[in-house]
N, C-alpha and C positions, 0 to 999 in steps of 0.2 A: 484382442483387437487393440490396436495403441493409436492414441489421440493422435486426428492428425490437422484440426483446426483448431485445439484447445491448447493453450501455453500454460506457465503457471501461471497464470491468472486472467484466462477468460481468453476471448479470440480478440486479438488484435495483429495492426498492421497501419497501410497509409489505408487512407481515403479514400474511394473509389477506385482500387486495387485490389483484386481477389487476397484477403476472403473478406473484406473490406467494403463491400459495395451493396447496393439497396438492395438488390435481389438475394443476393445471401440473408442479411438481415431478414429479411421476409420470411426466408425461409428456415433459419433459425428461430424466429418465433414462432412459426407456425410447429416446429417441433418440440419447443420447450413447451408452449401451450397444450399441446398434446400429451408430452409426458405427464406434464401436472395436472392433467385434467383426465388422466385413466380412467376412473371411478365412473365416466360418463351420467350419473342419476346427480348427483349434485346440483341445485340447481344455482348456484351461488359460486362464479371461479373469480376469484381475485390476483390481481399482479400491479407490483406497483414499479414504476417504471422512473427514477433519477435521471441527469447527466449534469457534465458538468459545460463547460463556456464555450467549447468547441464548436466553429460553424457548423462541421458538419453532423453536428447533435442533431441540429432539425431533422435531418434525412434519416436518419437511425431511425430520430425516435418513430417516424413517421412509416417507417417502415416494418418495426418491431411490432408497432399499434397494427398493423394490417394485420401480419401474418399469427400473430395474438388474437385478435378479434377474431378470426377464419375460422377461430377452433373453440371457441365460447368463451375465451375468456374477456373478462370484463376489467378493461386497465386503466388504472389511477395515475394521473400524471404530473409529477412531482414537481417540473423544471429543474430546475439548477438547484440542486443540496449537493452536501459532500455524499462521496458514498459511502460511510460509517450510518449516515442518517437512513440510508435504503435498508441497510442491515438492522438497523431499530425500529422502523416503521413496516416492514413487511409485516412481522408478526405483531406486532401492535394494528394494524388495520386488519387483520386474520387474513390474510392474501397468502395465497398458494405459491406465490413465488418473487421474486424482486428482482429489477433488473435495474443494472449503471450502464449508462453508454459515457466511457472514459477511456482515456487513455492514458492515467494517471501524470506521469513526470514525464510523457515523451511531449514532443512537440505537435505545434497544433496540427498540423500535415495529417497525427496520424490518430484514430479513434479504436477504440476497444469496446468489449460487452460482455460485463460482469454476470455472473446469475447468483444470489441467495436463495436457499430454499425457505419454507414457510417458517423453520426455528429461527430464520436472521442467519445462519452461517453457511459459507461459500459452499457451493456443491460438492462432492467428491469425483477421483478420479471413475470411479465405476458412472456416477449417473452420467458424467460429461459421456463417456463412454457409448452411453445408450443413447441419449439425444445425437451423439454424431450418426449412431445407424439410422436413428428418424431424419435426421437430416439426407443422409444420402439414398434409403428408401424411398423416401414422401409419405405425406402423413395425407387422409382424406378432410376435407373439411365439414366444419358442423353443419346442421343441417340449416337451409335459409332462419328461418325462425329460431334458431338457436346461436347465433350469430352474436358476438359479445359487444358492446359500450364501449365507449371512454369518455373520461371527462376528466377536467382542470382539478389536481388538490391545492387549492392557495394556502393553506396554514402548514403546509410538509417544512418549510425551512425553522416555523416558529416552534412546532412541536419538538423539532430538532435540539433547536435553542436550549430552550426549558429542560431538558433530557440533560445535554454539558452542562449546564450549569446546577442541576442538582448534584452531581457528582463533587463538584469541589464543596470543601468540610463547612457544613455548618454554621454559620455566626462568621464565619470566616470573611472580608473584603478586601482589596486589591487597593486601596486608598491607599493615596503615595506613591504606589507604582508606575513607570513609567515604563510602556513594554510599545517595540514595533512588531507588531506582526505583518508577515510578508503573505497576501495570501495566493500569491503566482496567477496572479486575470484569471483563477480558477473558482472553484465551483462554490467556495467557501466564504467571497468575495467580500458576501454581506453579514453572512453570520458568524463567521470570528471577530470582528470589530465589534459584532451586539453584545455576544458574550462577554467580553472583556471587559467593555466598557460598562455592560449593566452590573459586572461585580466591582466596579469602580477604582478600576485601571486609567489612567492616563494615555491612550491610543492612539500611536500614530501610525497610520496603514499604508502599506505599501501594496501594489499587485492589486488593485482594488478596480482598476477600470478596462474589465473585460473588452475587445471587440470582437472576437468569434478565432481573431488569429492571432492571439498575443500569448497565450497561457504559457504560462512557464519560461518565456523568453525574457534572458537576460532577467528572471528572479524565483522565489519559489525555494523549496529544497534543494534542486539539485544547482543554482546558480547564488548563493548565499549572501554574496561581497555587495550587492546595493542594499542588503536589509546589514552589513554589518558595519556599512558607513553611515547609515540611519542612526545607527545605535551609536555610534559613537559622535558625530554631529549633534544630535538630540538629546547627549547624556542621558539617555535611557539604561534602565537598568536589567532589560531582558529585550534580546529580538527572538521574535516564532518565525520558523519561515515553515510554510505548510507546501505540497507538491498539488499539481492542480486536481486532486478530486480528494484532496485536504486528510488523506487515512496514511499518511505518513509525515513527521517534523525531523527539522533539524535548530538545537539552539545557538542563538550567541549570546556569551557574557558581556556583562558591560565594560568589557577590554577589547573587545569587538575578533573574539576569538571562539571558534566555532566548535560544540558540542556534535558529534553524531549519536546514533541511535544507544551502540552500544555503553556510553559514557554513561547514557540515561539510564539503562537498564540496572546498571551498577546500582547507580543511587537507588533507584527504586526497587531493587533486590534485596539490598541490605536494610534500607529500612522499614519494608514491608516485614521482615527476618525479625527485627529488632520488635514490632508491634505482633508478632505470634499470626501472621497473616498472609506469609508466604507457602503456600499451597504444596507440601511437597517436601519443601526447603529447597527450591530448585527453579530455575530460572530456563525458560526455554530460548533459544536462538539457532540459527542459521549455521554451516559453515564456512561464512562467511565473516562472525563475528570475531574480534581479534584474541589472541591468546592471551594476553595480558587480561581480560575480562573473566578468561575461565580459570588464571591464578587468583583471581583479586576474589572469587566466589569461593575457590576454594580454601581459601585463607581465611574468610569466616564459616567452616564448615557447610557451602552450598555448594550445590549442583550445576552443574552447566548440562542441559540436555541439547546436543544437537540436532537440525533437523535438513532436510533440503533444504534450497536456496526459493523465497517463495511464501509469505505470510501466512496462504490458507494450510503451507505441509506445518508452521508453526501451531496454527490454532487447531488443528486435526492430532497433535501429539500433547497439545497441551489437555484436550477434551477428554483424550485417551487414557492419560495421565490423573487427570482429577487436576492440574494444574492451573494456577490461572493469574501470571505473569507470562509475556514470551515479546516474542519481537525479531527487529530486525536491524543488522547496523545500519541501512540506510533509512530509517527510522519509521519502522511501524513499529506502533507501540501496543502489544492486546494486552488489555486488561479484563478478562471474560467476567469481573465482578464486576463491569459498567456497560461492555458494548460485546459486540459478537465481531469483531475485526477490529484494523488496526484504526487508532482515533488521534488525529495527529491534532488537532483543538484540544479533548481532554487530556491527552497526554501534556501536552502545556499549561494545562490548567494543574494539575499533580504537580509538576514541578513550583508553578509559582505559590503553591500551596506550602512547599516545602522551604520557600525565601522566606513567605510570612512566616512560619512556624519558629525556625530555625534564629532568621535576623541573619542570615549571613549573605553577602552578595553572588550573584549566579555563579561567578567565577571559583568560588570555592566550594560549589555543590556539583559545578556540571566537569569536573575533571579528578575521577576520582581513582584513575590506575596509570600507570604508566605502560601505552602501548609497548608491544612489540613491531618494530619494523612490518611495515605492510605495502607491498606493492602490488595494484590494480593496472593493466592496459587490456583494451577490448579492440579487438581487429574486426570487422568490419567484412561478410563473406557477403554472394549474391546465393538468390535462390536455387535448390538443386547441388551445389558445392556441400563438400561435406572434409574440411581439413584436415579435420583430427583423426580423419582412417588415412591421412598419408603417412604411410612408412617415415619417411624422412622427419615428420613429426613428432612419431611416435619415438623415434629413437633419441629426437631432444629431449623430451618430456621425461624418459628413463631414465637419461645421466641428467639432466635433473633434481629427479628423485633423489638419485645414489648419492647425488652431493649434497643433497640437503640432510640424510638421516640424522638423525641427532640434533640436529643445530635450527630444523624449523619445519614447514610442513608447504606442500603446492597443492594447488585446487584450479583446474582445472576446466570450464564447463560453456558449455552453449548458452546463451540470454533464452529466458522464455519469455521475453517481451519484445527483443529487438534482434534483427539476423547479424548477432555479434557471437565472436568467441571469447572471453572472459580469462583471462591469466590473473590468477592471485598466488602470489608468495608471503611466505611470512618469516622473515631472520633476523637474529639477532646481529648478524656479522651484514653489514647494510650492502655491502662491495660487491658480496656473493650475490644479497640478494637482486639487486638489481641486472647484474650479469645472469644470472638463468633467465630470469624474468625476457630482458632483452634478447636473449636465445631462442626463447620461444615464440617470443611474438614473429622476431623475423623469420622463424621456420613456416607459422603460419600465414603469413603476407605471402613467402614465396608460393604456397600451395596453395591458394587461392585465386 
């Protein structure tokens, strides 16, 4: 059976748009309630439930909470944390399951719903699997008197806190620094500015004043340029910009010149390598990451392990593996020796760790290979369309191929977050690559 409301990374969409809407939500908790609560004699079922700044967080959560309680479970509710912290407090509170209602770096329009299982890391494709037949069966509900709770946790953000900030080294503090963090009106809003500043950082925030429909607009991750005129206005020596449910970063150096994920990964490959601490000798990523990453690994005899496109297919090969670095170029960062998903706060915290250690400025730490040409364009389909089975497609994408062998590599793929198609190329020869690239896209515009 193949998922057909679960993406990589949880069900998302707009707002009150199927599969988007209260009634689904109800009824996806009444199923994931039910799977995690098989055992029926237990009499103790926990789930603890995050989101992030999204107006239409209320409605989720309020609806997740029904069709949860239907089925005994008993749900703690977190408010607004990143969702790194859902994954560190599920199994720190012993909860049978954890949920984010986010929709990470998309806009506010549209909302998502994460599931962790009780170890803290993302379900796999089999359980989503089975909750979608609970979903489309129905599940019975518990019996009146077995009918679950809920109630307010008000310390979920602080415990969060205390967790990033044990991670950065020891004796170590941020005095002198001067860092903007961008935290996108998302969910991270208030506890990346505490962190930073309690390790005694100079903090100047950006993205900080949510109203239910601003997240991510015009800052955040995936919109960089007002946290890199921060930094440079502000002679700051580091900007963070976090995506709005704070489990993926992007840097800028104090040239106001922007790091991505995989730039990061380097540094923190190599010298995790360098201190006998790299898992493996091997670095996990996407194929999505660029080729100049997987020469610059191989050049100090590391490993590039590829994975799908999609943080939890990272953290599922890094587990697989024994591994425990991985990520993503648009910047999740796992470190499974800190967190059970991507932590786009401590991942910043690692890096400024590595300014203090070092003494050298972001700019000579956060660019540490020389890409390969990379071109991204995403075409934009409606529901029901399916491009990429049009012949006339398929026959771009082949001569494509045949012109790139040797000289670079195409990828190809559907978003499992947004109803996009995804054209990535990568050549050294720039000409070529922009000409396939441009080839392709317009064969899929006309098919659409």
């Amino acid at each position: 059976m193949a998922r057909k409301l679960f993406g990589t990374d949880g069900v998302r969409g707009t707002a009150n748009i199927h599969p988007m809407t209260a009634e689904m939500a109800l009824r996806i908790g009444a199923a994931v309630g039910r799977y995690f609560r098989r055992d029926g004699g237990r009499a103790v079922h926990r789930v603890v439930i995050g989101k992030d700044t999204r107006l239409s967080g209320y409605m989720f959560e309020n609806a997740l909470t029904a069709g949860l309680t239907s089925t005994g479970m008993n749900v703690l509710l977190l408010g607004p944390v990143p969702t790194p912290a859902v994954g560190l407090l599920t199994p720190s509170m012993r909860a049978d399951l954890g949920v984010m209602i986010s929709a990470s770096h998309n806009p506010a329009s549209d909302n998502g719903i994460k599931f962790f299982g009780p170890d803290g890391f993302k379900l796999s494709d089999e359980v989503e699997i089975e909750i979608e037949r609970l979903i489309e069966n129905g599940v019975e509900p518990a019996a009146a008197q077995n009918i679950g709770r809920a109630k307010r946790i008000d310390d979920g953000r602080f415990r969060y806190v205390e967790r990033v900030k044990s991670t950065f080294p020891s004796g170590m503090r941020l005095n002198g620094i001067k860092v903007v963090i961008d935290c996108a009106n998302g969910a991270a809003y208030r506890a990346a500015p505490e962190v930073l500043w309690e390790l005694g950082a100079d903090v100047i925030p950006v993205g900080v004043a949510p109203d239910g429909r601003n997240i991510n607009q015009n800052c955040g991750s995936t919109h960089p340029r007002v946290a890199a005129e921060t930094v440079i206005s502000h002679g700051a020596d580091l900007g963070i910009c976090l995506d709005g449910d704070a489990d993926r970063v992007i840097l800028i150096d104090e040239t106001g010149q922007v790091a991505d994920g995989d730039q990061f990964m380097a540094l923190l490959a190599a010298r995790w390598a360098e201190e006998g601490r790299l898992n493996g000798n091997a670095l996990v990523a996407t194929v999505m990451s660029n080729l100049g990453l997987e020469r610059f690994l191989e050049a100090r005899g590391l490993r590039l392990e590829r994975t799908n496109v999609g943080d939890r297919y990272v953290v599922e090969r890094m587990r697989a593996g024994g591994f425990n670095l991985g990520g993503e170029q648009s910047g999740h960062i796992v470190m499974t020796d800190y967190a059970t998903t991507g932590d786009g706060l401590m991942a910043g915290l690692q890096f400024l760790a590595e300014m203090v250690r070092t003494g050298l400025p972001a700019s000579q730490l956060a660019q540490n290979f020389e890409r390969v040409p990379q071109l991204l364009q995403n075409v934009r389909y409606r529901d029901g369309q399916a491009p990429l089975e049009a012949a006339s497609v398929q026959g771009v994408i082949a001569d494509a191929e045949a012109r790139l062998v040797g000289k670079g590599r195409l990828l190809i793929r559907k978003s499992g977050t947004e109803p996009l198609i995804r054209v990535m190329a990568e050549c050294e020869d720039e000409a070529l690559l922009a000409e396939v690239v441009d080839r392709i896209v317009e064969a899929v515009k006309e098919a659409v």
